[in-house]
N, C-alpha and C positions, 0 to 999 in steps of 0.2 A: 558471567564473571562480575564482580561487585563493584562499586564504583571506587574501594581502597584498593580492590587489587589490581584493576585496570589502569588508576593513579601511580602506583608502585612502579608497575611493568615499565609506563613510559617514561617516569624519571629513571629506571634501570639503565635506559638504551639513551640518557644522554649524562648518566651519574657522573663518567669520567671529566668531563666539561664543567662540571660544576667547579673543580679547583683550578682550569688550567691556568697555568700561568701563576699561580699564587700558592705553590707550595702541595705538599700531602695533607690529604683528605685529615681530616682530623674525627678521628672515632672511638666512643666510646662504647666500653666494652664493660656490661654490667652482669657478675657472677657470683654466683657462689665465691664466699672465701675459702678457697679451697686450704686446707692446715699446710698442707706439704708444699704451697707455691705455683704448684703445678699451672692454674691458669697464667698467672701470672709472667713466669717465665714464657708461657706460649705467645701472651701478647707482646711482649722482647723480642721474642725471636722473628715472629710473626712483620714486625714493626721492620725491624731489620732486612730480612728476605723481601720488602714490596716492591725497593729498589726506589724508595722514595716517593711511592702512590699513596700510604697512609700513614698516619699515625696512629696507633692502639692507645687508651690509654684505659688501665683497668679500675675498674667501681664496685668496690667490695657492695657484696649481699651481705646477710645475715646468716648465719651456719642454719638455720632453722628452714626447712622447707614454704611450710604455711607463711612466715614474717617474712620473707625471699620476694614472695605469690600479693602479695601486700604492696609489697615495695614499688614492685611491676606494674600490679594495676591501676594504683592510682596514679605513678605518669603516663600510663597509657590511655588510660580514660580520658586523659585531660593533652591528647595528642603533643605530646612531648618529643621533641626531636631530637633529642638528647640518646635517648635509647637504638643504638644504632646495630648495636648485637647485643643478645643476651643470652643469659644460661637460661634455659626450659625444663624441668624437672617433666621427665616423661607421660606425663600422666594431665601438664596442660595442653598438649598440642590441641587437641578436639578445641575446649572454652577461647584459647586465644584467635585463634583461627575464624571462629563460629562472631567474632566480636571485631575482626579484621583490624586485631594491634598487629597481627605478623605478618609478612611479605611471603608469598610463597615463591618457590627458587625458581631461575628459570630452567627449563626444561633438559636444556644440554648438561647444566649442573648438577641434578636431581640424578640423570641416570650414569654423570661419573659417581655417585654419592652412591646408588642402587647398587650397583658393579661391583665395587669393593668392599660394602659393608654386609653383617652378616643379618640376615632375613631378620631375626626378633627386633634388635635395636631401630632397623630401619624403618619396619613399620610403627615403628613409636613415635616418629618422628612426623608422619603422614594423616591426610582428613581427606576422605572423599576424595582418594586418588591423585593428592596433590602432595609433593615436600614441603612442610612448614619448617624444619627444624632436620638443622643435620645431626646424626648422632657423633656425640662425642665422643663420651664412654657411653658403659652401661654399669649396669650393677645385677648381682643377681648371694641370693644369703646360703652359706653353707653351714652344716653343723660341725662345730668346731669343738674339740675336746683335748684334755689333758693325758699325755699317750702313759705317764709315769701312775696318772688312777683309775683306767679305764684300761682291763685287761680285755684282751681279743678284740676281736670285730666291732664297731662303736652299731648301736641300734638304729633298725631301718625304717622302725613307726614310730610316729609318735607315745605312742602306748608303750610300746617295747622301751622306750627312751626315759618316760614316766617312770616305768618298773625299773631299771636297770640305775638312775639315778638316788631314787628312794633306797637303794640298796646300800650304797656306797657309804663306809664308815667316815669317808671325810669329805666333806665338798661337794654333798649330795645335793647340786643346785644345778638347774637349767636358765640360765640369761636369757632373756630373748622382751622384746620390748611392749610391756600393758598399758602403758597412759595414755589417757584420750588423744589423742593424735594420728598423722598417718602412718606411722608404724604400726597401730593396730590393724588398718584397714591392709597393708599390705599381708601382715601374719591372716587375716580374716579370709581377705581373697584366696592366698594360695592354697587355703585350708579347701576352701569351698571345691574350687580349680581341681583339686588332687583328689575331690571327693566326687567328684564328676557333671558337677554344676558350672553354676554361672549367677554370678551377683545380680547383670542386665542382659536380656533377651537381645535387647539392642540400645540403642542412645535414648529411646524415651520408654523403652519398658523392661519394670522390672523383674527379675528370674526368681533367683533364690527356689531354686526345686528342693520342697522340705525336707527329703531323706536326706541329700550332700548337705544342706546347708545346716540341720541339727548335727549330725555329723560332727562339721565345723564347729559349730558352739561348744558340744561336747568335751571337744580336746581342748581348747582356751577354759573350759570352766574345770573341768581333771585337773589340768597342769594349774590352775590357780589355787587349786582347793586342797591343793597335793605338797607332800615333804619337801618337794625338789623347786617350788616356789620362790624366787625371792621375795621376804618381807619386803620390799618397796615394787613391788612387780608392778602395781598400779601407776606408778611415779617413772620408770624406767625407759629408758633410749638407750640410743645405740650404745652411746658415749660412757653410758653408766654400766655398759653389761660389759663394753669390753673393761672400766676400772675394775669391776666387783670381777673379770677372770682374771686377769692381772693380777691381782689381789693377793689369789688361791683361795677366794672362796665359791669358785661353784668350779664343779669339772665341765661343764659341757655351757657353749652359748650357739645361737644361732642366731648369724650377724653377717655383716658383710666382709666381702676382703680388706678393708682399711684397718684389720685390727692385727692381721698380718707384721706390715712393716713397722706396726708400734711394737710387736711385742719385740722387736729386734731392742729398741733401746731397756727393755727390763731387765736385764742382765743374766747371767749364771745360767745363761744359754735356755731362755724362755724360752722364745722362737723355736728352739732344736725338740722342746716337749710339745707341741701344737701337733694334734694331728685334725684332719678335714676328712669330711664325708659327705655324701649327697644330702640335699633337705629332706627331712622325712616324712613319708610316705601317711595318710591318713589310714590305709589297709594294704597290708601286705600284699604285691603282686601288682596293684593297680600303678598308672604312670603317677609320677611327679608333677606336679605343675607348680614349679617353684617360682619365688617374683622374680621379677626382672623389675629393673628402677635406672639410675642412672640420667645424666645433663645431654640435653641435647643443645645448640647452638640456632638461636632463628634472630634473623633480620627484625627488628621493628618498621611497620608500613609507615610512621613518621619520618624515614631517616632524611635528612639531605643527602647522601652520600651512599644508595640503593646498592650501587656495582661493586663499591669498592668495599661493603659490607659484606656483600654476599662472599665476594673473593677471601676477603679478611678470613668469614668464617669456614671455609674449606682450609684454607690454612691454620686456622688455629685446632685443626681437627685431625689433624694428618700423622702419617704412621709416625712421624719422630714425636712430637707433642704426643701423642699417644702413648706411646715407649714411656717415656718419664711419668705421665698422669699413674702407669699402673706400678712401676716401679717404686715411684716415692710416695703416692698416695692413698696406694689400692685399686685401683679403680678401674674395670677390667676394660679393656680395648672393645673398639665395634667393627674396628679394621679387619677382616678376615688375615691378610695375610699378615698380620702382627703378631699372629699366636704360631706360625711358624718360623718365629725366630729365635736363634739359641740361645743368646742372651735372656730374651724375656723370658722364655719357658726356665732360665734361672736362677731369675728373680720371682718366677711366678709359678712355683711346682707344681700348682693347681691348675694351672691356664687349661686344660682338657674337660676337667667340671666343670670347671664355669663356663666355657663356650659350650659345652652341653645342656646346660640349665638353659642359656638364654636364649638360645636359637631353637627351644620348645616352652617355652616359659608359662607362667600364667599370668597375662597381660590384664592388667586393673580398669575397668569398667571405662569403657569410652565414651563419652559423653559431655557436651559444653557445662551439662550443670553437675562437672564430678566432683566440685568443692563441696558445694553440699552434701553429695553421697557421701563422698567420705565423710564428713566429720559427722552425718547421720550415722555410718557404721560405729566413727570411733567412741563416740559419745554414747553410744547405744550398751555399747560391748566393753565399757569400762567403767567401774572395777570389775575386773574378769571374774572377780570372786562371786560377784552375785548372779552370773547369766543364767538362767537357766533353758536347756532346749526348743521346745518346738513353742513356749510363750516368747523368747527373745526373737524368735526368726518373725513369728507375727507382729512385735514391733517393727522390726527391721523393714518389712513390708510395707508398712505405711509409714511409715516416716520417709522411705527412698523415694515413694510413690508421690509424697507432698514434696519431696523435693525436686522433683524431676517435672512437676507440674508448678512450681514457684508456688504452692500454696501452703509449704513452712521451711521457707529459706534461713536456713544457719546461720 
């Protein structure tokens, strides 16, 4: 055990002492802004239900993954005790953990957290057999299309999807997200994943077996070079694929659930034309491995206030906060038995795909140095227009390879 996490544990077992007598723990609680509230009201309600053991108080992030990831590290670097929970985008558990900013939970916590939660998100949340990070939500992207221009059955490959959009006399465009960022790396991975690869062999070596992974290039460089392109595909996020469907100018995006409950306020019964389908398929037949994403909740190992942190964040994680994150936000549940509830299954017509997607998903490269991989992939593979096969996969090799040995960090 390390000497942050053996420090952690024992301030844990005397955390409650730290306030007695002088009031609720006072803790901040730095997250994502999330658009709908959603965190927000959790830390309310959260504050409310301790019975006067804490106070919440919420510390907006950046909407932006990587400027979130920023924000983080440089007060954690600089042991800041300030950071008492925080939102974790799934994909730092490995680097925080491996660098001991995060407290890992105690033991009895972890496996009520195990118990309840569904297999994908929980392992996103865990390094080397420990909980860094309880899952909050998750996320996982479906393909979404226009049901008023999209006659029959919506396409199950990506190719088929290419063809079937080019065809289309109006609104022959596919959204989905090209700018160097990690939106690329996620559409990269799941390509690879669904093509029967693997980006890393393990945390320090890397895969990329070259039929999946040209494969992957493949499709990102078609769909770039193709009718069904957005002219700004290179520039493009989430936020801009779901304006540009919104719009009416592309029939089909592939996005996450949060574009769901916007299209509820577009009027003249948007919402009612949206239909959903699995992620698509690299070859017909083969499984899916679509992403999984999604905030997890972990402790910082600076906090004053370990116990009453760790508590905080089981609650601010729970079936009811859950309920509202996917109702007003999107943002699919990790609670297993959330998706057997009536209500949400009608707020959430979908809630069957998505807990299908993420409890087989294709989970993004594990490893303390995955900032660099990814922005190795995203930099690498953008503009999508110029990739071409088995030369891009050869950079992609040695640049993941310098990065995963710190000898060309991003």
């Amino acid at each position: 055990m390390s000497i942050v996490a053996s420090t952690v544990l024992a301030l844990s077992a005397c955390g409650s002492d730290d306030t007695a007598g002088g009031g609720p723990a006072e803790l901040q609680f730095w997250a994502y802004n999330e658009p709908s509230g959603a965190f927000r009201t959790a830390a309310e309600k959260c504050t409310a239900d301790s019975g006067g053991r804490y106070r919440i108080a919420f510390q907006p992030l950046a909407n932006d993954a990587d400027t979130q990831r920023q924000s983080l590290v440089r007060r954690l670097a600089a042991k800041d005790s300030s950071i008492d929970i925080m939102s974790m985008d799934v994909v730092w558990t490995a680097e925080f953990a491996e660098a001991g900013w995060v407290a890992p939970f105690p033991d009895d916590l972890a496996r009520q957290v195990k118990a309840e939660s569904l297999a994908g998100p929980y392992d996103t949340g865990t390094y080397q057999d420990k909980l860094y990070a309880v899952p909050a939500n998750s996320n996982t992207q479906l393909l979404w299309y226009r049901k008023s221009l999209v006659e029959g059955e919506p396409p199950k490959t990506w190719d088929a999807l290419i063809d079937a959009a080019e065809k289309l006399p109006k609104a022959g465009r596919i959204e989905i997200q090209g700018a160097a960022y990690e939106g690329m790396t996620v559409w990269f991975n799941a390509l690879v994943e669904s093509a029967g690869g693997k980006i890393l062999e393990s945390p320090q070596q890397v895969g990329l077996d070259s039929a999946a992974a040209v494969k992957a290039v493949d499709v990102i460089a078609r769909l770039a070079n193709s009718q069904a392109a957005d002219p700004s595909l290179s520039s493009q996020k989430e936020d801009q694929n779901r304006i540009a469907f919104e719009s009416g100018a592309a029939a089909f995006q592939v996005n996450y659930p949060f574009i769901y409950p916007s299209a509820a306020e577009v009027g003249e019964d948007f919402q009612g034309d949206i239909g959903w389908a699995p992620y698509p398929a690299v070859e017909e037949g083969k499984p899916v491995k679509a992403p999984i994403g999604g905030f997890n909740f972990g402790v910082g190992a600076y906090s004053k206030h370990p116990k009453e942190a760790f508590d905080a964040a089981i609650c601010l994680r729970n079936e009811e906060n859950q309920k509202v994150a996917a109702a007003e936000g999107g943002l699919p549940p990790t609670i297993a038995k959330v998706y057997e509830d009536e209500k949400f299954r009608k707020d959430y017509p979908f809630a069957d795909l998505i807990r299908k997607q993420i409890e087989d998903a294709g989970v993004r490269p594990e490893t303390p140095a995955y900032a660099d991989v990814s922005l190795a992939i995203a930099t690498t593979l953008s503009p999508p227009g110029r990739v071409k096969g088995q030369a891009a996969v050869d950079e992609l090799k040695q640049k993941i390879q310098d990065a995963l040995t710190s000898k060309g960090l991003l």
